[in-house]
C-alpha positions in Angstrom: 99.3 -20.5 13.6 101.7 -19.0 16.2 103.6 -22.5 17.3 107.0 -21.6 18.9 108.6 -25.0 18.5 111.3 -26.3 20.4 110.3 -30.0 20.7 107.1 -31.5 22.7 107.1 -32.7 26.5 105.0 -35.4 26.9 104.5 -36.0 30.5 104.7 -39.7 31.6 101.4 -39.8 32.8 100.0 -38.6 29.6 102.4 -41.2 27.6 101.4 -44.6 29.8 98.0 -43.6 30.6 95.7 -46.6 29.1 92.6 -44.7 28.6 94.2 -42.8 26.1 95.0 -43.5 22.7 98.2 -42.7 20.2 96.5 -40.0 18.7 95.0 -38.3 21.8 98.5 -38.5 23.2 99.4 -36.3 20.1 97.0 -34.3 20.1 97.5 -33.5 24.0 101.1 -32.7 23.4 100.0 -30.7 20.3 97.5 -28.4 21.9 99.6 -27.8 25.6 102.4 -26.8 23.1 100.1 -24.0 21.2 99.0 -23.2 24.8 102.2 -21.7 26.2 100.7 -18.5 26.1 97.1 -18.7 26.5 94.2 -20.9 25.2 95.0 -23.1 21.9 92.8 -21.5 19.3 93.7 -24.1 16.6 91.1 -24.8 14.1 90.2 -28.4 13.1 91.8 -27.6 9.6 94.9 -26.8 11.3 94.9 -29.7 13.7 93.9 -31.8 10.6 96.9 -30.4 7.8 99.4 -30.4 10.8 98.6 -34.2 11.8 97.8 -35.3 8.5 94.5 -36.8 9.4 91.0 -35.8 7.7 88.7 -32.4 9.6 86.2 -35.6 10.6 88.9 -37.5 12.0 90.4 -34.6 14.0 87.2 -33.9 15.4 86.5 -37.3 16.3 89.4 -36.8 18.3 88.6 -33.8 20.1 85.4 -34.6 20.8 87.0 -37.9 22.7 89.4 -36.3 24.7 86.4 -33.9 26.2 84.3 -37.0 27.0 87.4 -38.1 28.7 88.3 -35.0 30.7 91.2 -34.5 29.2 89.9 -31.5 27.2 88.4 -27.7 27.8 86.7 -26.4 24.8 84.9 -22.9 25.0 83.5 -20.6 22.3 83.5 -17.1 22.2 81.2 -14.9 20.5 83.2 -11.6 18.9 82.6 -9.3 16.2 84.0 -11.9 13.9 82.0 -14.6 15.0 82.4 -17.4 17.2 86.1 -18.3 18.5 87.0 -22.0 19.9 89.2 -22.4 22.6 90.9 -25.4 23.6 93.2 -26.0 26.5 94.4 -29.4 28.0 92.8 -30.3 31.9 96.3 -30.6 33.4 94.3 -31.3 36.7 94.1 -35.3 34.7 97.6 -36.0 35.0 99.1 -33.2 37.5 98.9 -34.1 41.2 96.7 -31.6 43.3 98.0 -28.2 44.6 101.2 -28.8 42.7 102.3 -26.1 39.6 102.6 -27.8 36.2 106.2 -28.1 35.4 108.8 -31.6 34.1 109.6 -31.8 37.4 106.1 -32.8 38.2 106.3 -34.9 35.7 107.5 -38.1 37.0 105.4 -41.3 37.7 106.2 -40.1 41.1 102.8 -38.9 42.8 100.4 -41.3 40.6 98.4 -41.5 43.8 96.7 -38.6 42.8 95.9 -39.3 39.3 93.4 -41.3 37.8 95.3 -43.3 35.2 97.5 -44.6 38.8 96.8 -48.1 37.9 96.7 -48.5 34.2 100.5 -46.6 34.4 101.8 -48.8 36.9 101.2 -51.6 35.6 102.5 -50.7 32.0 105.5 -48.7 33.4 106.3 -52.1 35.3 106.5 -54.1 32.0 109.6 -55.2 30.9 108.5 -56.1 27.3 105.4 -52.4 26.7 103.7 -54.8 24.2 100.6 -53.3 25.0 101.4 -50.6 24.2 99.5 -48.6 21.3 101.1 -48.0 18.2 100.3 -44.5 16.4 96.7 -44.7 15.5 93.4 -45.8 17.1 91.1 -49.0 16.7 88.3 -46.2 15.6 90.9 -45.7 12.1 90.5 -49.3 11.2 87.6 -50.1 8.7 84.7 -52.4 10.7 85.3 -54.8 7.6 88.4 -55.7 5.6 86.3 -55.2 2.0 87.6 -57.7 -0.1 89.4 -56.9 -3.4 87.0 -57.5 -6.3 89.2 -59.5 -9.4 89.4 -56.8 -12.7 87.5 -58.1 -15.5 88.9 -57.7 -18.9 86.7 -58.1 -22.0 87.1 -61.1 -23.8 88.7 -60.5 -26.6 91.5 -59.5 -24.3 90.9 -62.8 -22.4 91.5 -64.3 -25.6 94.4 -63.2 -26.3 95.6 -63.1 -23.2 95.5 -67.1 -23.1 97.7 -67.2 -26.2 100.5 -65.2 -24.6 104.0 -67.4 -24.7 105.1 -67.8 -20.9 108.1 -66.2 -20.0 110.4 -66.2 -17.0 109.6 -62.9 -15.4 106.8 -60.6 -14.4 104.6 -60.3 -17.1 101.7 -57.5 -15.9 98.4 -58.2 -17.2 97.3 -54.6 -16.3 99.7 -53.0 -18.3 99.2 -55.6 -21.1 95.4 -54.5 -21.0 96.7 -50.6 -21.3 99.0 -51.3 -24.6 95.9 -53.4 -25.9 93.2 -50.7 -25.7 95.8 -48.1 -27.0 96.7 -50.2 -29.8 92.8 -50.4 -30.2 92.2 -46.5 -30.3 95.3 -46.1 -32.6 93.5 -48.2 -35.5 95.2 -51.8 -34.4 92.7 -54.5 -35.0 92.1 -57.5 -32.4 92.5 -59.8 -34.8 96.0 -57.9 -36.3 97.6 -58.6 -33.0 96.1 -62.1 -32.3 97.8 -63.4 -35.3 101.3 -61.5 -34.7 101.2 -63.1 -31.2 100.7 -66.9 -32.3 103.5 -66.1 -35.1 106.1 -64.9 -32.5 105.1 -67.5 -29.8 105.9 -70.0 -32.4 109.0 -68.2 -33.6 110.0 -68.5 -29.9 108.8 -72.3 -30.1 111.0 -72.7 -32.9 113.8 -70.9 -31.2 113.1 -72.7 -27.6 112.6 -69.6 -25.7 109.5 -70.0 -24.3 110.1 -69.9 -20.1 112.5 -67.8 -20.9 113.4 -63.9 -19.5 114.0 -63.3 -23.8 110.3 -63.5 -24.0 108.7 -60.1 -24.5 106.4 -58.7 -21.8 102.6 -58.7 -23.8 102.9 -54.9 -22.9 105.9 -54.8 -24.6 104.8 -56.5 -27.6 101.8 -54.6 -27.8 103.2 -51.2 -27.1 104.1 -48.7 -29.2 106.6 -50.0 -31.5 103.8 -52.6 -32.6 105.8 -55.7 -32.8 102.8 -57.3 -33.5 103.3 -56.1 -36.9 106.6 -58.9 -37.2 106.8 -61.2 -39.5 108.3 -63.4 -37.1 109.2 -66.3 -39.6 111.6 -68.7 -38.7 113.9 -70.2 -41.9 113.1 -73.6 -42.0 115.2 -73.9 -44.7 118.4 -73.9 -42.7 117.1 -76.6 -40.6 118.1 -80.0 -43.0 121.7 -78.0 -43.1 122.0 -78.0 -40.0 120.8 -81.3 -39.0 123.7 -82.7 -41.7 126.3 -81.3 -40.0 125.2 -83.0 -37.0 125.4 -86.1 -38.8 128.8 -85.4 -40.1 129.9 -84.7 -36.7 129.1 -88.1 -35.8 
């Protein structure tokens, strides 16, 4: 698409005018800029790839702006096929008998156009509030559709209750992910059941439970297979130490 760029002039009355939205504004700007010398011939895949909006979208659009006024669509029948041309109706925002140009493009003259009042009475805000941000009402979904919870078999429930709490994220997602891996590389269920309860009550024994020492579960279930751990704590040392604290009585 030929689209000598040097920046887009968006004429006040085009910017304030109420009846339009964000995205027609845009798309104004976009087609009187690929206008400069003749009709717009951009295609809806065009429009769409260069606004980053879906073909139904951009001719949702379109097809607004023509109720509107704002837009002159034609097709031409050629050896090719048919040819759309679009140009903007500058007779919406540029007073009568007067050439097109930024000069004319002032809120000076709003007599003459139809969005007078609607731009007044923004233009005359000190705080534009009201003003729309990029994007239309019509983009929003009629319903917020509300996340469903993921469901995880329950022998991964299982285990999952048995994990030792730790200070820290601790993603169940991920955990489920290094499950089902350790599944498909020959792991059993019932393997990495019992290596968790032996390392949650190693970190019992060493009180770090709540603790950021803990392993994430997709950690402990990941490759390396600490499952697989002995995890034993020496009890043995235990009465030894527990002299010594006597002794240093």
């Amino acid at each position: 698409m030929n689209h000598k760029f040097t920046g887009i002039w968006i004429p006040a009355q085009v910017w304030l005018c109420a009846e339009l939205t964000m995205q027609e504004k845009f798309f104004v700007a976009e087609i009187e800029a690929l206008s400069t010398t003749g009709p717009c011939f951009a295609s809806n895949e065009y429009l769409a790839e260069f606004s980053q909006l879906s073909v139904p979208r951009v001719k949702s659009v379109l097809s607004s702006l023509e109720k509107k006024g704002w837009l002159i669509r034609n097709t031409k029948h050629t050896q090719a096929g048919k040819r759309r041309t679009m140009s903007v109706n500058r007779s919406k925002y540029y007073p009568k008998n007067e050439p097109a140009s930024i000069e004319n493009d002032t809120l000076q003259g709003l007599d003459s156009i139809p969005c007078k009042d609607q731009i007044q009475s923004i233009y005359n805000k000190e705080d534009n509030k009201d003003l729309e941000i990029l994007g239309s009402s019509d983009d929003k979904p009629a319903e917020n559709p509300v996340k469903q919870k993921k469901e995880y078999p329950s022998e991964f429930e299982e285990l999952w209750k048995q994990k030792p709490e730790r200070q820290g994220a601790n993603p169940k997602r991920k955990a489920y992910q290094a499950y089902t891996a350790r599944l498909k590389a020959n792991a059993t269920h019932d393997e990495m059941m019992a290596g968790l309860l032996r390392y949650k009550k190693h970190l019992e024994e060493q009180q770090k439970l709540n603790t950021p020492f803990v392993m994430q579960m997709s950690t402990f279930l990941g490759p390396d297979e600490h499952f697989k751990e002995q995890w034993t704590f020496n009890s043995s040392q235990q009465p030894h130490q527990q002299q010594r604290k006597i002794n240093d009585l």
